[in-house]
N, CA and C atoms of all chains as a GROMACS GRO file, in nm:
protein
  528
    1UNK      N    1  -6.808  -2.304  -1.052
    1UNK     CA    2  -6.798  -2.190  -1.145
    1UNK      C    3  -6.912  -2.090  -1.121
    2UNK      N    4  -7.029  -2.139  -1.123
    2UNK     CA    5  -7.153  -2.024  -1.054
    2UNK      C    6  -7.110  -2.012  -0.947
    3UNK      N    7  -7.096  -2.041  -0.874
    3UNK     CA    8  -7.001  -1.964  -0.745
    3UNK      C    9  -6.964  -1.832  -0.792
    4UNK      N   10  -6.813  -1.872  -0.809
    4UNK     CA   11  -6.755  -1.775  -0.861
    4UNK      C   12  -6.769  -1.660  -0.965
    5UNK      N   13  -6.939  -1.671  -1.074
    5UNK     CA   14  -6.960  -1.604  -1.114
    5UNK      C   15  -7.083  -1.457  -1.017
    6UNK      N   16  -7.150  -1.591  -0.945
    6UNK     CA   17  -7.194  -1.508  -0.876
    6UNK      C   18  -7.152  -1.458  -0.753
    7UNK      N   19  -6.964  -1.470  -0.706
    7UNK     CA   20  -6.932  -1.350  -0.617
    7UNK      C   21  -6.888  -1.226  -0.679
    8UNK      N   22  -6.849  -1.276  -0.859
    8UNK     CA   23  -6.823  -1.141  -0.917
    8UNK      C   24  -6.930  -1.035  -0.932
    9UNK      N   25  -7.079  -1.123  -0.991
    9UNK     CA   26  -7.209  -0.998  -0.976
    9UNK      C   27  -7.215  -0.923  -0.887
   10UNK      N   28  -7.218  -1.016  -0.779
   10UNK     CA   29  -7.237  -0.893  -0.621
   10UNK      C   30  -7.107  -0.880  -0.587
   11UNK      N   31  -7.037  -0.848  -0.618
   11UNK     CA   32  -6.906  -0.781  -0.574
   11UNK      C   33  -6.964  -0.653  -0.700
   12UNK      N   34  -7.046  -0.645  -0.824
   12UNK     CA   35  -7.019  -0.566  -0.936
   12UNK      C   36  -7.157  -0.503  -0.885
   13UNK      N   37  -7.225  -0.565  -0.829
   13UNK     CA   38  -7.323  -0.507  -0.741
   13UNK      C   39  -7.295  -0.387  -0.662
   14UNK      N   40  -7.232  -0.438  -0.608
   14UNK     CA   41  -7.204  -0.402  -0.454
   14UNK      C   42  -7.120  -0.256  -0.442
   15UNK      N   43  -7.015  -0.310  -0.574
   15UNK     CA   44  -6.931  -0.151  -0.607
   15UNK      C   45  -7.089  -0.033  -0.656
   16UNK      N   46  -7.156  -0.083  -0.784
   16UNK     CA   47  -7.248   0.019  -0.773
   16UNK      C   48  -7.366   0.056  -0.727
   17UNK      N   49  -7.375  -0.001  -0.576
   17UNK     CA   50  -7.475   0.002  -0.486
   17UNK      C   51  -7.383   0.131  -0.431
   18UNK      N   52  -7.259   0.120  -0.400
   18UNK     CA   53  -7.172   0.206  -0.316
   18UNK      C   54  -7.154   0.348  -0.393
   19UNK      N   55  -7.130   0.304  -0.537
   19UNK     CA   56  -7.140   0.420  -0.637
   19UNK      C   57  -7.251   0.519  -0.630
   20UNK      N   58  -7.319   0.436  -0.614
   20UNK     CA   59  -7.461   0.507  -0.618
   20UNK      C   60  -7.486   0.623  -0.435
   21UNK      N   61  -7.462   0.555  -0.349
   21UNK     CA   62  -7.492   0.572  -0.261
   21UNK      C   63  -7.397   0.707  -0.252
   22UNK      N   64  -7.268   0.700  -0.286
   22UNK     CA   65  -7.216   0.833  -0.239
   22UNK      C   66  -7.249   0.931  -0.330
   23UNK      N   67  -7.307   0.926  -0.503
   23UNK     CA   68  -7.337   1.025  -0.577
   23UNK      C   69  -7.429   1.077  -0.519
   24UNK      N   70  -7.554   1.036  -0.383
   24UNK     CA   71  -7.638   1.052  -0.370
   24UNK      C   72  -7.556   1.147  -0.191
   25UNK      N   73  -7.476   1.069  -0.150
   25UNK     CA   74  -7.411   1.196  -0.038
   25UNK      C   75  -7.319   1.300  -0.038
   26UNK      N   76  -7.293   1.290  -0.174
   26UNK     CA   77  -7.223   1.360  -0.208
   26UNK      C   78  -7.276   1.538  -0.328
   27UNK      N   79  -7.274   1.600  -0.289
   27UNK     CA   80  -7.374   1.720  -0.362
   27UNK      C   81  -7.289   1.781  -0.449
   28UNK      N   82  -7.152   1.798  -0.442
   28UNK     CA   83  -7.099   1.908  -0.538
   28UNK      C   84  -7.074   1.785  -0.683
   29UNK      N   85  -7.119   1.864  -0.822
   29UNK     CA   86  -7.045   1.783  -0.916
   29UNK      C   87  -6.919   1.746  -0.883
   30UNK      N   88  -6.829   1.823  -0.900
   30UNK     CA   89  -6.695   1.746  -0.906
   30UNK      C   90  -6.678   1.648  -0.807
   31UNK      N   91  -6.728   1.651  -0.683
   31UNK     CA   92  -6.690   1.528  -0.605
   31UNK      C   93  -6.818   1.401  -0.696
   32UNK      N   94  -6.896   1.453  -0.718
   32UNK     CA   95  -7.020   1.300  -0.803
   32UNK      C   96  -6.881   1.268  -0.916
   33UNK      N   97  -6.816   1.318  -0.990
   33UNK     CA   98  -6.712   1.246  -1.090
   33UNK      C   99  -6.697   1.151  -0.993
   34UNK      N  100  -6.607   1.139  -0.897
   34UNK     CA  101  -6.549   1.072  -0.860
   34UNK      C  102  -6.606   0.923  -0.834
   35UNK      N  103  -6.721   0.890  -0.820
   35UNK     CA  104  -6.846   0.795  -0.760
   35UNK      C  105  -6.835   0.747  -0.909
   36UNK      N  106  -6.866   0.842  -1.054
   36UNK     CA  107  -6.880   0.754  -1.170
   36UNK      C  108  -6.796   0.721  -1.240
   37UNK      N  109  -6.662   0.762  -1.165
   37UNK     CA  110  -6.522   0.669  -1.223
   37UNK      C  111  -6.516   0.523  -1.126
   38UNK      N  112  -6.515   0.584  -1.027
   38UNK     CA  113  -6.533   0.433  -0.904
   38UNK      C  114  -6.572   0.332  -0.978
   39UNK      N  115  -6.722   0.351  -0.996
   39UNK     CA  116  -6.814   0.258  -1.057
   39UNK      C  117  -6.752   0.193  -1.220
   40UNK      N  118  -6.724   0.306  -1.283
   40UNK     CA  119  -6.674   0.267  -1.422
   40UNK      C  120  -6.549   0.145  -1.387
   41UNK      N  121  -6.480   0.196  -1.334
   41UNK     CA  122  -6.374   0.135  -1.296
   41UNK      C  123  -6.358  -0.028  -1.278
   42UNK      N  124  -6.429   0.000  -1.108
   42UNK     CA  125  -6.436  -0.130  -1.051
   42UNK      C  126  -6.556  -0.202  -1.051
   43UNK      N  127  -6.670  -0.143  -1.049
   43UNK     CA  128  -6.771  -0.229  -1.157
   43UNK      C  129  -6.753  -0.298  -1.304
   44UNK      N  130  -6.649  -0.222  -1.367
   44UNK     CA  131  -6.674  -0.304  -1.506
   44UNK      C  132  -6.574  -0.407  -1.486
   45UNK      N  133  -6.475  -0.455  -1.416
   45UNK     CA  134  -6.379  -0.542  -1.349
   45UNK      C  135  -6.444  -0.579  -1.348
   46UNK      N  136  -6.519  -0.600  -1.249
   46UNK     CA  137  -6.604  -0.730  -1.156
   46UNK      C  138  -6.704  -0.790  -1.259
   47UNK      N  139  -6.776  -0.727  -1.340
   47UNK     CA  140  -6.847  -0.779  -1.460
   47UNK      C  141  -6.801  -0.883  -1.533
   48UNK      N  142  -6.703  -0.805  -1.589
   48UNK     CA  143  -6.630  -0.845  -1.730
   48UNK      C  144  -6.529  -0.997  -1.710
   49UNK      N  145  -6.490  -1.000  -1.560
   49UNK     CA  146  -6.449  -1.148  -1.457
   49UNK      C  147  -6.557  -1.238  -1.496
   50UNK      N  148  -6.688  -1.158  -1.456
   50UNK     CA  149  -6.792  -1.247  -1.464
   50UNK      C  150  -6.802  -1.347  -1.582
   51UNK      N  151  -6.789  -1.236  -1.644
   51UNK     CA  152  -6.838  -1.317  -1.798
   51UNK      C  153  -6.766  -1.360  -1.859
   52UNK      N  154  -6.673  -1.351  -1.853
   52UNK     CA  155  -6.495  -1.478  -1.880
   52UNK      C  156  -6.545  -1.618  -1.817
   53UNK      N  157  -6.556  -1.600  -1.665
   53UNK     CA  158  -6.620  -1.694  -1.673
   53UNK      C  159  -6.749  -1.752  -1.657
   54UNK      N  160  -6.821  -1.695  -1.712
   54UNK     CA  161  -6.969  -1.758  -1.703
   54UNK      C  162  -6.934  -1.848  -1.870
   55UNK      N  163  -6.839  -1.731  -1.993
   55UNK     CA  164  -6.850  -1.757  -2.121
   55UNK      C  165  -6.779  -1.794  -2.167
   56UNK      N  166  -6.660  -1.787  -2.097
   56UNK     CA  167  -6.543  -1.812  -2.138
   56UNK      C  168  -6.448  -1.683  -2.226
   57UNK      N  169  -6.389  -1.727  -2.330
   57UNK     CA  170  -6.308  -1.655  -2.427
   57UNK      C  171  -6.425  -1.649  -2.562
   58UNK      N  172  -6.500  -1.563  -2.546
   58UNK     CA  173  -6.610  -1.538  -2.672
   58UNK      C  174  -6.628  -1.403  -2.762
   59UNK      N  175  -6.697  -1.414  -2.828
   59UNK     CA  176  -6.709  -1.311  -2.899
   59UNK      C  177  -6.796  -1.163  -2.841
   60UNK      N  178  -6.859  -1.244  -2.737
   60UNK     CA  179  -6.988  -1.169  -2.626
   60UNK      C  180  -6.866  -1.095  -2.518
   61UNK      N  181  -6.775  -1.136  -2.451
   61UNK     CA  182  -6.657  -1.114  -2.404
   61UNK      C  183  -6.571  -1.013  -2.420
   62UNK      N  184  -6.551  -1.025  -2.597
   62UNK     CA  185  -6.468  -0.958  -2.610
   62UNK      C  186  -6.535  -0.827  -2.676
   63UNK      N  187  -6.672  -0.800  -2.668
   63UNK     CA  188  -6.708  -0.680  -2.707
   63UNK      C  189  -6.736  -0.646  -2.575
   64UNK      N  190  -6.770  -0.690  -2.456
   64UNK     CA  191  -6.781  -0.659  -2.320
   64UNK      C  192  -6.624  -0.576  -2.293
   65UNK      N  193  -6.530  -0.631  -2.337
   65UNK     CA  194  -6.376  -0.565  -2.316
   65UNK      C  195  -6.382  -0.458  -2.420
   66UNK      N  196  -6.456  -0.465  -2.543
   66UNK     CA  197  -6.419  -0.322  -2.593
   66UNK      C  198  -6.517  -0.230  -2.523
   67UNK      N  199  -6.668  -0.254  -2.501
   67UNK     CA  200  -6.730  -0.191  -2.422
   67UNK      C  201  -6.679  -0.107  -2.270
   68UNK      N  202  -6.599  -0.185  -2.216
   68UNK     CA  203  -6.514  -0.122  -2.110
   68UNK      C  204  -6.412  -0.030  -2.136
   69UNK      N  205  -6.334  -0.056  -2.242
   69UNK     CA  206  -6.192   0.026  -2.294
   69UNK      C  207  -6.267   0.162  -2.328
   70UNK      N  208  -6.386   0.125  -2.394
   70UNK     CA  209  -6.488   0.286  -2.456
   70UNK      C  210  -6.458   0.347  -2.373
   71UNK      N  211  -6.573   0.275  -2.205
   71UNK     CA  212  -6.567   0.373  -2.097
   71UNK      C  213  -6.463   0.385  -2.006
   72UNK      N  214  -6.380   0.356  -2.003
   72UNK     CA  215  -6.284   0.405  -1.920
   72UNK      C  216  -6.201   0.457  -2.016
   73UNK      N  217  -6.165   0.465  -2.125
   73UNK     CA  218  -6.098   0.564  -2.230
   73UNK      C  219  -6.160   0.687  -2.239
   74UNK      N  220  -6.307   0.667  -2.269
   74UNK     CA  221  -6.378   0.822  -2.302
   74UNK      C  222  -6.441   0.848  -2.176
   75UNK      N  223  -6.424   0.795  -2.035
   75UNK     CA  224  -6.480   0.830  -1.932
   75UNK      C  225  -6.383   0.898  -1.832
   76UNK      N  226  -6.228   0.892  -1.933
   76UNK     CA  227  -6.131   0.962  -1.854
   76UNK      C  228  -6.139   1.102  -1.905
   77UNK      N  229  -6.172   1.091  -2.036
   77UNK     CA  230  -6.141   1.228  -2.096
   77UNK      C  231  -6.314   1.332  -2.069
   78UNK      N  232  -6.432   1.263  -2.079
   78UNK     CA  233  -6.502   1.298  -2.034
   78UNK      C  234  -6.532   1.398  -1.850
   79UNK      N  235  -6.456   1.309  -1.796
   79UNK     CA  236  -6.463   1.358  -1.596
   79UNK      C  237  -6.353   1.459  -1.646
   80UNK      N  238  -6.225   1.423  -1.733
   80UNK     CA  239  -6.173   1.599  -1.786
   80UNK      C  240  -6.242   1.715  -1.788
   81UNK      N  241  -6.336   1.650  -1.917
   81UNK     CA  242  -6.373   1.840  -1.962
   81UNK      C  243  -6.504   1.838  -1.906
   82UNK      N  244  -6.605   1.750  -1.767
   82UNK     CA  245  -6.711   1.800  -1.702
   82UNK      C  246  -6.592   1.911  -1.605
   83UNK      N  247  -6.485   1.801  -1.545
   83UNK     CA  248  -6.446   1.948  -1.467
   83UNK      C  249  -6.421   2.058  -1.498
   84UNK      N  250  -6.352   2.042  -1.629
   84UNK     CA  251  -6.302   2.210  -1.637
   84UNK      C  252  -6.429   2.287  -1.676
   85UNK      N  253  -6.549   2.216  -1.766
   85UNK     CA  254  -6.609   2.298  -1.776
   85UNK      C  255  -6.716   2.372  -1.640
   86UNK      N  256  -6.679   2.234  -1.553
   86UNK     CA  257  -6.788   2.284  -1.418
   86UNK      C  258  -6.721   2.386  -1.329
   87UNK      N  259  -6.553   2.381  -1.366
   87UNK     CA  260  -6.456   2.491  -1.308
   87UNK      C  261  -6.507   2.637  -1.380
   88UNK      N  262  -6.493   2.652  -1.491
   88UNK     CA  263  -6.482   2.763  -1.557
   88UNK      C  264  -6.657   2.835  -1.528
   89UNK      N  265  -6.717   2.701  -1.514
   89UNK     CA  266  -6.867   2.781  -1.514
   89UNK      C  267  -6.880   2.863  -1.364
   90UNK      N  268  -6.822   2.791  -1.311
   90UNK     CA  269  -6.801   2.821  -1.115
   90UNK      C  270  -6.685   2.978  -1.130
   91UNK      N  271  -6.640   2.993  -1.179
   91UNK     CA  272  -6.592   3.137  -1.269
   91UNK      C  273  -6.409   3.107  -1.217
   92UNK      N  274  -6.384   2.972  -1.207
   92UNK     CA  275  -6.240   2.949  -1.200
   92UNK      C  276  -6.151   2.968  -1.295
   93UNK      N  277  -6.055   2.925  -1.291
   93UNK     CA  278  -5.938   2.920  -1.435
   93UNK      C  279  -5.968   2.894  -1.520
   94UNK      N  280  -8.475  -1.865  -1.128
   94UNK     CA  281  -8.399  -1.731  -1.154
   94UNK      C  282  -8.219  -1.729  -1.168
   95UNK      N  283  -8.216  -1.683  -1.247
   95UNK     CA  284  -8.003  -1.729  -1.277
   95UNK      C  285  -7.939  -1.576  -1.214
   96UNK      N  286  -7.841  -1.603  -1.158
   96UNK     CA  287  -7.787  -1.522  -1.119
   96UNK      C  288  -7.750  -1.377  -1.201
   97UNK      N  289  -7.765  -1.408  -1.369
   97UNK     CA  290  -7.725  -1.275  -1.432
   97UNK      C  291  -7.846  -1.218  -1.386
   98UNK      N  292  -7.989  -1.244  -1.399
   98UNK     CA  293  -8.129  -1.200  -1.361
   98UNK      C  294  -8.159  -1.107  -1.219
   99UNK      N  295  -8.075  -1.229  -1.112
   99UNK     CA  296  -8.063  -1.148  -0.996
   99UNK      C  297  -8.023  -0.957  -1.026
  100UNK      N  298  -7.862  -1.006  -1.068
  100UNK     CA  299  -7.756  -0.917  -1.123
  100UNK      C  300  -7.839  -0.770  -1.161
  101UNK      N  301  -7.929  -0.825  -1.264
  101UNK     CA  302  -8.021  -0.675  -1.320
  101UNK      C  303  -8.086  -0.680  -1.289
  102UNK      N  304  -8.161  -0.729  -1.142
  102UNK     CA  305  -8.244  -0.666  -1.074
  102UNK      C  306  -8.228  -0.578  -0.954
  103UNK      N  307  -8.081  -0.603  -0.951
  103UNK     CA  308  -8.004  -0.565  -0.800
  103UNK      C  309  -7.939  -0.401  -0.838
  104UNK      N  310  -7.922  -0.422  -0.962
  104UNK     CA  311  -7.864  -0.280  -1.030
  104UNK      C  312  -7.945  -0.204  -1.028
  105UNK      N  313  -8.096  -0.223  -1.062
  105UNK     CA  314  -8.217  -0.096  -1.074
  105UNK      C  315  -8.209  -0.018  -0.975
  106UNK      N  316  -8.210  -0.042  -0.838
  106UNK     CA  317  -8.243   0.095  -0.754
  106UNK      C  318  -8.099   0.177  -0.748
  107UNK      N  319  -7.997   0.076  -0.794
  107UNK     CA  320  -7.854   0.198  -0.833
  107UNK      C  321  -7.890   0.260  -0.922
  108UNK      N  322  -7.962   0.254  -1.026
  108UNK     CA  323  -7.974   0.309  -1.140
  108UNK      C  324  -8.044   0.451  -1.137
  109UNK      N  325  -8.137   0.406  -1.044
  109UNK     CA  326  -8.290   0.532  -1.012
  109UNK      C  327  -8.163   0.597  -0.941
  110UNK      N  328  -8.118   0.633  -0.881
  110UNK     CA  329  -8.002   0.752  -0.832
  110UNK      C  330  -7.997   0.820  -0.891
  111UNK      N  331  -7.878   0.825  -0.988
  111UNK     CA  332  -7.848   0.890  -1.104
  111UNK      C  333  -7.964   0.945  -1.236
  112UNK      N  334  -8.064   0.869  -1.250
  112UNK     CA  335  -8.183   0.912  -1.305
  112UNK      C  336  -8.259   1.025  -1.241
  113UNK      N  337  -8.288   0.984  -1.072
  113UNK     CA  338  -8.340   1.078  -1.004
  113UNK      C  339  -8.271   1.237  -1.034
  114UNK      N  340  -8.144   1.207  -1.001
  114UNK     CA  341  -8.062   1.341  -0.989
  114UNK      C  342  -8.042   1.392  -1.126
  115UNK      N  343  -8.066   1.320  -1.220
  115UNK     CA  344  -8.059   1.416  -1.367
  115UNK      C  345  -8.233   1.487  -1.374
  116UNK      N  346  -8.310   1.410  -1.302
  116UNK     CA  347  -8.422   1.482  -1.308
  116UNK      C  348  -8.457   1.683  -1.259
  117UNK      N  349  -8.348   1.698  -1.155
  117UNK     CA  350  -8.356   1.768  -1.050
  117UNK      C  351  -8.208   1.838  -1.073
  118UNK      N  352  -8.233   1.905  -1.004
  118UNK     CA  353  -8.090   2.032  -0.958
  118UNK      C  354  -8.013   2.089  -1.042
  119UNK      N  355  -7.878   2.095  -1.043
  119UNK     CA  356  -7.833   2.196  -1.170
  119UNK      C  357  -7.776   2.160  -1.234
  120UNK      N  358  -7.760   2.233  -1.358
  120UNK     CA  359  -7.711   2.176  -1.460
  120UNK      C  360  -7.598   2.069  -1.479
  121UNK      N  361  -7.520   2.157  -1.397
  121UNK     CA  362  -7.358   2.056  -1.410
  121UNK      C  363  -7.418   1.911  -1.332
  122UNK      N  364  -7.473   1.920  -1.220
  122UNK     CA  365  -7.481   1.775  -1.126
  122UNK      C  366  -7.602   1.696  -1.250
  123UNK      N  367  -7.664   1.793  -1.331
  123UNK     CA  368  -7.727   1.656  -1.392
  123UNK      C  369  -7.654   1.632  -1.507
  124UNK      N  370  -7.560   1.683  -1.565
  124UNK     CA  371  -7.448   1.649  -1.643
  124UNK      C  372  -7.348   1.510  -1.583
  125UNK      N  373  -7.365   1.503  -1.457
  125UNK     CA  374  -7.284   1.395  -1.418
  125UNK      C  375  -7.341   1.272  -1.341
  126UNK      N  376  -7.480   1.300  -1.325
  126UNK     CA  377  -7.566   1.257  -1.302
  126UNK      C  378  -7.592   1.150  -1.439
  127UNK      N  379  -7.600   1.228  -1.566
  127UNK     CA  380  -7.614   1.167  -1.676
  127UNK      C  381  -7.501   1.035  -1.746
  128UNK      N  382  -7.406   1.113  -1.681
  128UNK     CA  383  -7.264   0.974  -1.669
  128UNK      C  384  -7.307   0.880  -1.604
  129UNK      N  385  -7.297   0.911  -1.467
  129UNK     CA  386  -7.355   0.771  -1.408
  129UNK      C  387  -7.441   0.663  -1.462
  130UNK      N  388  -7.594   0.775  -1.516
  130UNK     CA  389  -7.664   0.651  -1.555
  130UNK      C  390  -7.614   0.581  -1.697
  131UNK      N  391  -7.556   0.630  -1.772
  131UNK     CA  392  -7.484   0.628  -1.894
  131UNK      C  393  -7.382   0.452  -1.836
  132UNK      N  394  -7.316   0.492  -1.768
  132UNK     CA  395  -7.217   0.372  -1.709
  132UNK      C  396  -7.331   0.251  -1.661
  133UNK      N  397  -7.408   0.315  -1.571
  133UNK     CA  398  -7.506   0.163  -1.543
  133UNK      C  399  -7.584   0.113  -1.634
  134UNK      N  400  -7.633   0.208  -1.738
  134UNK     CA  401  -7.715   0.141  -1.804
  134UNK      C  402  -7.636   0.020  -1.916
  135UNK      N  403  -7.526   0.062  -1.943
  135UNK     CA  404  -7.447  -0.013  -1.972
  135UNK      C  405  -7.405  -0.172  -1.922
  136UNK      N  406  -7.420  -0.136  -1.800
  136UNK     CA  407  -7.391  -0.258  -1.696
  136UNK      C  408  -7.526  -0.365  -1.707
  137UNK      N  409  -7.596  -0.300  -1.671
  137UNK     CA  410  -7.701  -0.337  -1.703
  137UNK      C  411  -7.744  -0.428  -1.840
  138UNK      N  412  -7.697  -0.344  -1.962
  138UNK     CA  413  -7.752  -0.419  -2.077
  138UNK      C  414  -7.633  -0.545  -2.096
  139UNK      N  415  -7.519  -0.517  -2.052
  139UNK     CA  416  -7.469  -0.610  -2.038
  139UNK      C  417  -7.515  -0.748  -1.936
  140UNK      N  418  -7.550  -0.741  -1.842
  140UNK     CA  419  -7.637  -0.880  -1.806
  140UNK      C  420  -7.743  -0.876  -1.837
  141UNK      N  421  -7.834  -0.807  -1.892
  141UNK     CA  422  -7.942  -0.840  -1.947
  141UNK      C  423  -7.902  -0.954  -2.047
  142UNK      N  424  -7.768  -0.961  -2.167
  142UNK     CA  425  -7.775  -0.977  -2.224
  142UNK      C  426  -7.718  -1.145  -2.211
  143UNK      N  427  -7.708  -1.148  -2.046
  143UNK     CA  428  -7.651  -1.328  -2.037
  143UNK      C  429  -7.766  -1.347  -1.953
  144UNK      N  430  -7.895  -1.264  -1.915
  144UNK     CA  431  -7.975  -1.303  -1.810
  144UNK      C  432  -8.044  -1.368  -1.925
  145UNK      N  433  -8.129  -1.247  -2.009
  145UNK     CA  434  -8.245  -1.328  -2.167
  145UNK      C  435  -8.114  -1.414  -2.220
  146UNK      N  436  -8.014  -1.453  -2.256
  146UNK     CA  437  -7.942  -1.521  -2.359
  146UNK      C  438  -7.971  -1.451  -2.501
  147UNK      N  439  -7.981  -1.324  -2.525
  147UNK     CA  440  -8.011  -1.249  -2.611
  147UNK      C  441  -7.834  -1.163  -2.670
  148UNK      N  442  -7.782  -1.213  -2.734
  148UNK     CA  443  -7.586  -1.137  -2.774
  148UNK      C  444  -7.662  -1.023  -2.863
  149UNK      N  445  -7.792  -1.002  -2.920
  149UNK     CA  446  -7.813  -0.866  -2.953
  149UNK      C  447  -7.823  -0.749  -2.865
  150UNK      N  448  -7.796  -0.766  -2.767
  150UNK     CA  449  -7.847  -0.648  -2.711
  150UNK      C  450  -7.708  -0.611  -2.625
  151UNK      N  451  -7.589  -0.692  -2.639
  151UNK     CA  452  -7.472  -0.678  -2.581
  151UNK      C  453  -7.421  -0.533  -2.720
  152UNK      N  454  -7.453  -0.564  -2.857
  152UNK     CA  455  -7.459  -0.422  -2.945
  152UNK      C  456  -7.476  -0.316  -2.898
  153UNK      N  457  -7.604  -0.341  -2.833
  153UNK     CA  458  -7.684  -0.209  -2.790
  153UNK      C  459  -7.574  -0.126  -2.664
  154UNK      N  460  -7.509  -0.204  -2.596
  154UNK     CA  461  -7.440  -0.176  -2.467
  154UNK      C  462  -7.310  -0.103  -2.526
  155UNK      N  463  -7.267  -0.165  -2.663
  155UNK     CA  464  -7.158  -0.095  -2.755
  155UNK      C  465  -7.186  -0.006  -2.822
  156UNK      N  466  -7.280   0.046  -2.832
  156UNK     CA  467  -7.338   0.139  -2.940
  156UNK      C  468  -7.379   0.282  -2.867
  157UNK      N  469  -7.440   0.255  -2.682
  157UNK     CA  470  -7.454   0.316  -2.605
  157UNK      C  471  -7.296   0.338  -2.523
  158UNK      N  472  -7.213   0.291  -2.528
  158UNK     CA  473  -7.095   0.292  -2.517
  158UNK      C  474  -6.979   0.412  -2.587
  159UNK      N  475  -6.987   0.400  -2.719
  159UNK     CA  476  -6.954   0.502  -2.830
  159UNK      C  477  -7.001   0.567  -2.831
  160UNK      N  478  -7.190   0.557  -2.852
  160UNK     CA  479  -7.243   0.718  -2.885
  160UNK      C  480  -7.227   0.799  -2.750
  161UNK      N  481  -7.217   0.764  -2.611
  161UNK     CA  482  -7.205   0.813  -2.477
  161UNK      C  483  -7.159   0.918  -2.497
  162UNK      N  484  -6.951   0.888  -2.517
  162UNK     CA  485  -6.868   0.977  -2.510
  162UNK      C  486  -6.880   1.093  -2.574
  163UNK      N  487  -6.890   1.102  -2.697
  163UNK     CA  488  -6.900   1.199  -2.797
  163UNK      C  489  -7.028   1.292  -2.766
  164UNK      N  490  -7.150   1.231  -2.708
  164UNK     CA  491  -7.273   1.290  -2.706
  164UNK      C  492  -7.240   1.403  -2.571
  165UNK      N  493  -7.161   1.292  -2.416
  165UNK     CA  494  -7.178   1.402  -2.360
  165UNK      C  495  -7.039   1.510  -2.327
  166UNK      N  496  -6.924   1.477  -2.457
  166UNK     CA  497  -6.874   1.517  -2.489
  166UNK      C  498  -6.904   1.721  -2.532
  167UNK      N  499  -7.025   1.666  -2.610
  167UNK     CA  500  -7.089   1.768  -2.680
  167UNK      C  501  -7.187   1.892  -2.545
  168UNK      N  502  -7.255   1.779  -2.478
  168UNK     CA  503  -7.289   1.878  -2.392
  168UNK      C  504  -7.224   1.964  -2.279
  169UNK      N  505  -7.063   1.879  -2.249
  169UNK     CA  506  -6.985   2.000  -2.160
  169UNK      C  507  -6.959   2.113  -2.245
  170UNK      N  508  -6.938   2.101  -2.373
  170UNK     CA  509  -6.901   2.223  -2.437
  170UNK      C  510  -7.039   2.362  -2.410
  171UNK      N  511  -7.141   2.238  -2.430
  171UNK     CA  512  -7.250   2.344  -2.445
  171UNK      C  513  -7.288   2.426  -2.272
  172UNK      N  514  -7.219   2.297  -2.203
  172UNK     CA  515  -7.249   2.367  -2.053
  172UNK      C  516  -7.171   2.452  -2.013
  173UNK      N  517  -7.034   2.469  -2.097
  173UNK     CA  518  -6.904   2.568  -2.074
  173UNK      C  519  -6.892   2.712  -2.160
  174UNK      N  520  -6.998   2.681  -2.248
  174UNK     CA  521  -6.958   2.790  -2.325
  174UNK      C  522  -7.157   2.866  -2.352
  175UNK      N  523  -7.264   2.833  -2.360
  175UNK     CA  524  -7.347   2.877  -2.348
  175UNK      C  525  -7.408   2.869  -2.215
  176UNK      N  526  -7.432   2.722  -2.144
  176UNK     CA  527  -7.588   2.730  -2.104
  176UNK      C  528  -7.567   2.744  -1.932
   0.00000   0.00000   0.00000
């Protein structure tokens, strides 16, 4: 079972080692969204695996799953209105 | 050392990224800059919170979770319409 918890860390690692690395090669905002959905995404997967099973079915668990639903619910609508507002400031539509 | 420990120690220099770049450049990139670290720090307090064996501070990861959206909710408006 530590095994398997610790290929989920560094796999949750590893996505935001990569996250990180392209916000950092990457210069225009709208392409950096893309790096902190990645990360939101498939980092909080690989976590939230973790801790199922490190914890099982718990109460620590299941606020880790509402903690995720937050950000990928308000992290969709958020990378929304950075773009439009980083569109409109850039003097687009 | 337990592997959640590793976990949040392996996350810090991802973290300084996104910190760095909200320090620096323009507005919008440290607007998203500020997401990022917003998402890791999250990650973060989440194994902190199986590295100490501490379930208070898994709150803190929910609380930084909720207030996130709405907060930088508030500042695209302010980056779209004033600043």
């Amino acid at each position: 079972m530590n095994l398997a918890v610790g290929a989920f860390l560094g796999l949750a690692v590893a996505v935001c080692w990569l996250g990180a690395a392209g916000f950092a090669r990457l210069r225009a905002p709208l392409d950096r969204v893309h790096c902190v959905t990645f990360v939101n995404v498939a980092g909080g997967l690989a976590l939230l695996v973790a801790a199922v099973l490190a914890d099982g079915v718990s109460d620590r668990c299941l606020k880790i799953l509402l903690v995720l639903v937050v950000n990928l619910v308000g992290g969709a609508v958020v990378s929304h209105m950075t773009g439009r507002a980083v569109t409109q400031r850039a003097g687009g539509a | 050392m337990s592997e959640w420990l590793w976990c949040v120690l392996a996350l810090l220099p991802a973290f300084v990224v996104p910190v760095a770049a909200a320090w620096r450049g323009g507005t919008a990139g440290r607007l998203v800059a500020v997401q990022l670290a917003s998402v890791l720090a999250s990650f973060l307090l989440i194994a902190l919170t199986f590295a100490l064996d501490e379930p208070a501070l898994i709150d803190l990861a929910l609380c930084l979770a909720l207030l996130g959206v709405p907060g930088t909710l508030l500042m695209t408006v302010f980056l779209e319409r004033w600043l």
